[in-house]
C-alpha positions in Angstrom: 80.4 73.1 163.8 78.0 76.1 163.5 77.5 79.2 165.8 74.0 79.8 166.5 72.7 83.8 165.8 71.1 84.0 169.5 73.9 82.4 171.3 77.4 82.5 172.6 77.5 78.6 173.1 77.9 76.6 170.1 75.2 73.9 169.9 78.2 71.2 169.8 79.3 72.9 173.2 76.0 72.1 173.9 75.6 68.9 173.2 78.7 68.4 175.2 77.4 69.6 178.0 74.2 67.5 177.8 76.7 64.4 178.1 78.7 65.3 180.2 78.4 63.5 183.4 79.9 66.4 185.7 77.1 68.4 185.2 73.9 67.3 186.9 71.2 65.9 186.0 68.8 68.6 186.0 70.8 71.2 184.4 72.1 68.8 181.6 68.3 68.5 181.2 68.2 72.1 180.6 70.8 72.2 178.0 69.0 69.9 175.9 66.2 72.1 176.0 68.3 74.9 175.1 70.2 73.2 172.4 66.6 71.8 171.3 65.8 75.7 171.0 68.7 76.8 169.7 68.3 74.4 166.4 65.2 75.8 166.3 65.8 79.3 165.9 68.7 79.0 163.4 66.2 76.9 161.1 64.2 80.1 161.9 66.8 82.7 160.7 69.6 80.9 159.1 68.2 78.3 157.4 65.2 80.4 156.4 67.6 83.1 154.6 69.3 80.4 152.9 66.0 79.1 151.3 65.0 82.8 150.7 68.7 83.3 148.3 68.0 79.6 146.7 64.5 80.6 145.6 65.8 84.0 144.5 68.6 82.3 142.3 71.5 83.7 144.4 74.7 82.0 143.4 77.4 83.8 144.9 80.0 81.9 146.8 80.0 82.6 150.7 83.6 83.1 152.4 84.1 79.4 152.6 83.3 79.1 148.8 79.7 77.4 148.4 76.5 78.7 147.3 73.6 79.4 149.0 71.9 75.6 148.2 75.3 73.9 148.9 75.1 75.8 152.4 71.7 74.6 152.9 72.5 71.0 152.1 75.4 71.5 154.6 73.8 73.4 157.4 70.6 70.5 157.1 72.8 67.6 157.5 74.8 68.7 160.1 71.4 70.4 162.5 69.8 66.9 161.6 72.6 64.8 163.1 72.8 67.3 166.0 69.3 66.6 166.8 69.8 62.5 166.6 72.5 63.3 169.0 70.6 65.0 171.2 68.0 62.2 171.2 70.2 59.1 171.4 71.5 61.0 174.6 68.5 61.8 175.8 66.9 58.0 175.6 70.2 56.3 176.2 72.0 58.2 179.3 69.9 60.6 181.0 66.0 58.9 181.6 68.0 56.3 182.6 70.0 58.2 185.1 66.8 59.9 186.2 65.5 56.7 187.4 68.1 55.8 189.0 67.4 59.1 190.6 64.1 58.8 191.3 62.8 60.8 188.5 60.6 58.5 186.2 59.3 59.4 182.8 57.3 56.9 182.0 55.1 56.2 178.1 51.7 55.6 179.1 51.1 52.0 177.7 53.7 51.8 180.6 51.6 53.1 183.7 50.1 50.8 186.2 46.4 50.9 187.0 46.5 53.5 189.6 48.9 55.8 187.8 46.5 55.1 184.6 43.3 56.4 186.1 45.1 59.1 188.0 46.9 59.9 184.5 42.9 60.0 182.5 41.3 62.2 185.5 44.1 64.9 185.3 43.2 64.4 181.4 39.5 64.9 182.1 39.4 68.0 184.2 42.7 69.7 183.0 43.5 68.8 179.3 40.1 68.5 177.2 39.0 71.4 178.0 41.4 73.1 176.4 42.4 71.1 173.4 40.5 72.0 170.1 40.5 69.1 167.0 40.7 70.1 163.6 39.7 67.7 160.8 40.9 68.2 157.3 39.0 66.8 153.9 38.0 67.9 150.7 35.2 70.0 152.9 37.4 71.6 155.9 40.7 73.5 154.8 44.1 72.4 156.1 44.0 73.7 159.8 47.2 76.7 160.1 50.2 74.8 162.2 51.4 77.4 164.3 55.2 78.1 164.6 56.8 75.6 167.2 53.9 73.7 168.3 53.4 70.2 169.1 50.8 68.7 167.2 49.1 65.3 166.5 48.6 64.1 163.1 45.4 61.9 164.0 44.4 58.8 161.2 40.3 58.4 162.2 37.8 55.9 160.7 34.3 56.5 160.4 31.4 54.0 160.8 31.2 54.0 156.9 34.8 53.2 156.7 35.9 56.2 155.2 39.2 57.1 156.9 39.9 60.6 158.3 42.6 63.1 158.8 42.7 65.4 162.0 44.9 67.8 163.6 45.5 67.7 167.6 47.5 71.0 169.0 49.1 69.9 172.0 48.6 72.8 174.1 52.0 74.6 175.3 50.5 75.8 178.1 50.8 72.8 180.2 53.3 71.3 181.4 55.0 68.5 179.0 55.3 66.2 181.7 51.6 65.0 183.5 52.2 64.4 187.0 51.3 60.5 188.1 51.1 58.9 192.1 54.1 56.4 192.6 53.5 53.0 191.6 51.9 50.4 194.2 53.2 48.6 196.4 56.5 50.9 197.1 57.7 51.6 200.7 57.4 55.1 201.8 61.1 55.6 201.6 61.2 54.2 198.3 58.4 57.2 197.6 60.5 59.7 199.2 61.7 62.4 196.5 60.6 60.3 194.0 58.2 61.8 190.9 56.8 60.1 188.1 55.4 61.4 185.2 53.9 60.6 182.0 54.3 62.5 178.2 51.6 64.8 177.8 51.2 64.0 174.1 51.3 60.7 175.0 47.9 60.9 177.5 46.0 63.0 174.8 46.7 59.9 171.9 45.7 57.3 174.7 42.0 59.4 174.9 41.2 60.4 171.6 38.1 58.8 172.1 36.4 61.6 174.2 37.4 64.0 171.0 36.3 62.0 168.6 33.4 59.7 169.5 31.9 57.6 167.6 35.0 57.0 165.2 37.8 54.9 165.7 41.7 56.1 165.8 43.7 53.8 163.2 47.2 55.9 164.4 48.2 58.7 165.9 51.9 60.6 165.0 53.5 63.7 166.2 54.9 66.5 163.8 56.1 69.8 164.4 57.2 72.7 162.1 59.5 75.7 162.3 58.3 78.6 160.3 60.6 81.3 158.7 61.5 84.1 161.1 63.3 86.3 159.2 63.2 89.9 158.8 64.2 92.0 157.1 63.5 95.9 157.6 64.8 98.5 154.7 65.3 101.3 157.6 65.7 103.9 155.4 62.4 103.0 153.0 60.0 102.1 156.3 57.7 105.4 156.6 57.0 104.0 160.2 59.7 102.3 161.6 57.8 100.8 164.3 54.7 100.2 162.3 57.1 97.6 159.8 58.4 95.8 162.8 54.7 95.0 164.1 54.1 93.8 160.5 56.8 91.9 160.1 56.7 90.1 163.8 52.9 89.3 162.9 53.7 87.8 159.6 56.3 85.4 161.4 53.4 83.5 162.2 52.2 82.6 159.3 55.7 82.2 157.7 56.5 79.4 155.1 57.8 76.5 156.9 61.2 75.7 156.6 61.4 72.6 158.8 58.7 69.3 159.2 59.6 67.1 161.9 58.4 63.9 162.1 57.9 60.8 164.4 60.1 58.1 162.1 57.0 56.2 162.4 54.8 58.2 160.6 53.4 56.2 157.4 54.0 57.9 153.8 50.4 58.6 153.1 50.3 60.7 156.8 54.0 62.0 155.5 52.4 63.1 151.9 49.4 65.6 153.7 51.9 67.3 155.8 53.9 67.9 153.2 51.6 69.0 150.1 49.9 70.9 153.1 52.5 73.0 154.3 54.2 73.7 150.7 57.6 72.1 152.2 60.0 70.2 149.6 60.6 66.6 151.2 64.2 67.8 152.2 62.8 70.2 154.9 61.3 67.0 156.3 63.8 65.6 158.9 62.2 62.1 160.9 63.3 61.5 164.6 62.6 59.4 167.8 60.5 60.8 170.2 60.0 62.9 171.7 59.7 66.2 169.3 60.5 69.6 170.5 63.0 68.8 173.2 63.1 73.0 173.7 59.9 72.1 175.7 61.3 69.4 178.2 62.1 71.4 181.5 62.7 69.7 185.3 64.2 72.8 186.7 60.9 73.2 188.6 61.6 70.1 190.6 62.5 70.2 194.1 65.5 68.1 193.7 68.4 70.4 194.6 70.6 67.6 194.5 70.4 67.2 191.0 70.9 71.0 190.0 74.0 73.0 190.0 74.0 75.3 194.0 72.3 78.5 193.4 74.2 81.1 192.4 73.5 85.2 194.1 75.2 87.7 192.0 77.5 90.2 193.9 76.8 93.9 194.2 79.3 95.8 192.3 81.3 98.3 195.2 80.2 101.4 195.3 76.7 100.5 195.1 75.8 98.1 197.8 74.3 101.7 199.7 70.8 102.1 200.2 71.1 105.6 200.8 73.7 106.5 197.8 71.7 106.9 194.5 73.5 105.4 191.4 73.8 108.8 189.9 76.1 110.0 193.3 77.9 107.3 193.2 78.8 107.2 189.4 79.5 111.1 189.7 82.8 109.8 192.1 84.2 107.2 189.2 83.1 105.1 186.5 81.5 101.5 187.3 82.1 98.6 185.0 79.5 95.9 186.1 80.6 92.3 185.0 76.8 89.8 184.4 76.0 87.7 185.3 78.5 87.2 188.1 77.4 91.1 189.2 74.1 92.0 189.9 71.9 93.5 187.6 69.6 95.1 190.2 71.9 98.5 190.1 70.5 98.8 186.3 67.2 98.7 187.1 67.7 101.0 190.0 69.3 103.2 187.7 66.5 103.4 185.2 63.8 103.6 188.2 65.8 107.1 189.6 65.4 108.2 186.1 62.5 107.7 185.4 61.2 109.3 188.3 63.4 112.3 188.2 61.8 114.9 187.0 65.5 116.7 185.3 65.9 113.6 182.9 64.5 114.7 179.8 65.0 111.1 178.0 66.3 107.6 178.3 67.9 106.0 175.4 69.0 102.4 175.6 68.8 98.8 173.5 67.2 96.2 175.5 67.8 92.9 173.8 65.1 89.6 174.9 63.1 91.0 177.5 61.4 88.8 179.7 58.2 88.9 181.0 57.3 91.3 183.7 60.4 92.8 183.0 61.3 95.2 185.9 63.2 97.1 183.6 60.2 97.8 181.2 58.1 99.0 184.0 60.9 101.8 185.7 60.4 102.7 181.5 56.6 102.7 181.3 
């Protein structure tokens, strides 16, 4: 198996970990989403070079004595079967062990009356309003399909019986999973730390009507793409070394796409528009089981702390556990080694706050690799 470029877990390891019944539910949930993201970004970086040496006529043999296209065969089959994996394990162990739980995911053909009109007025007042429909025909170019996103490829058919092609974005700001009330009927034990929800790309197919009125929906089929990511920086050529980086982060957004996934549904016509549309050869296309983009499914927000591994408090290294010793006194009596995650970090960011407020620092130099946002660390720098 493969080593992914942003991780230390192989996504085998991963996968591993996603079925392994020792871990619960929750956070094997989480690794699917992380091995779901993990795929993605190596199709991003790695796959994306690969296809850049290919179309450049690279043939020299890598370390383990294949070309560049023989790689890509290799790396395409194996990523592909990873992500079957991940869904067979997904459909076949754990939303049925989240049921048994009292976590529900349910399709919405599925929901009851209640949880159907409770489903359509969440729809109503938090999801139109907010979703924006692109058709595409010999009039209307073919709408840009951002990097990662969850779309809908939408057949329509007109009152003159001319069918249609549309684009639905599913927007990644909500949450993938719509909330729905407990089925009828149920004792209010049975309701007790119980949630049901339904797919969120699911509730947008079932109402396409309010986007498109007047037209009827002949089919409606998910797809997703992965653009290329890579980027490469001649250091010593770049005038502006920060000036190339903005470029070249702004142009991974409109990238060539290295990756179409489908739903295995999807019919060839649907299959032949994403395809001449996005400039992708039909080996990029790889067709799957719902649901796409499994880096999206998340139920660590849940209030089920049975079902997530006990929360863990990093320790405070020795030496700096006191509030009225600054960092710089205490590093001035021996050097500190701190160990993350099992050490706090907060000692760092104390650190960089004392410097950056004291007015005999003349400069701070230091890498900081994935920030996230509100980053405490960024704002001692700012």
């Amino acid at each position: 198996y493969w080593r992914d470029w942003s991780s230390d877990v192989c996504s085998s390891d991963l996968l591993e970990e996603v079925r392994d019944e020792r871990n619960p539910l929750i956070e094997r949930v989480k690794f699917l989403s992380i091995l779901g993201s993990n795929l993605g970004e190596f199709f991003m970086v790695r796959v994306a070079g690969l296809r850049q040496q290919v179309e450049a006529g690279v043939a020299d043999l890598s370390a383990d004595g294949m070309t560049p296209a023989e790689q890509l065969v290799a790396c395409r089959e194996l990523a592909h079967q990873l992500m079957y994996e991940a869904r067979d394990a997904w459909v076949s162990e754990i939303v049925p062990q989240l049921a048994e739980a009292g976590v529900h995911i349910h399709d919405f053909d599925t929901l009851g009356e209640a949880q159907r009109a409770a489903a359509i007025a969440y729809f109503e007042r938090g999801v139109f309003p907010v979703l924006t429909p692109l058709a595409f025909d010999p009039g209307r170019p073919f709408p840009h399909i951002s990097n990662l996103s969850l779309n809908l490829a939408v057949l329509l058919r007109d009152e003159n019986d001319q069918q249609l092609f549309a684009r639905v974005k599913v927007p990644s700001s909500l949450p993938r999973f719509a909330a729905v009330p407990a089925p009828k009927g149920l004792s209010a034990a049975a309701k007790t730390r119980r949630y049901d929800f339904v797919w969120l790309e699911q509730l947008i197919a079932a109402n396409l009507g309010e986007l498109f009125p007047g037209m009827t929906s002949v089919g409606t089929y998910a797809f997703r793409v992965t653009r290329d990511a890579e980027m490469s920086i001649q250091e010593l050529e770049a005038d502006d070394l920060l000036e190339t980086i903005e470029e070249g982060v702004l142009r991974r957004r409109f990238g060539s796409v290295v990756r179409l996934t489908i739903d295995g549904t999807t019919p060839a016509d649907v299959r032949h528009i994403l395809l001449d549309n996005l400039d992708l050869e039909p080996e990029g296309m790889v067709a799957v089981d719902p649901p796409l983009g499994m880096s999206g499914i998340n139920l660590l927000g849940l209030d089920r702390p049975d079902l997530k591994d006990p929360p863990f408090v990093p320790a405070v290294p020795e030496g700096l556990g006191d509030p009225e010793l600054s960092i710089f006194a205490a590093i001035r009596k021996h050097d500190i080694l701190i160990h993350r995650p099992y050490e706090s970090f907060g000692p760092v960011v104390d650190w960089l706050e004392s410097a950056a407020h004291d007015p005999d620092v003349l400069a701070i130099k230091m890498t900081l690799y994935r920030v996230g946002r509100n980053a405490p660390a960024v704002a001692a720098l700012l």
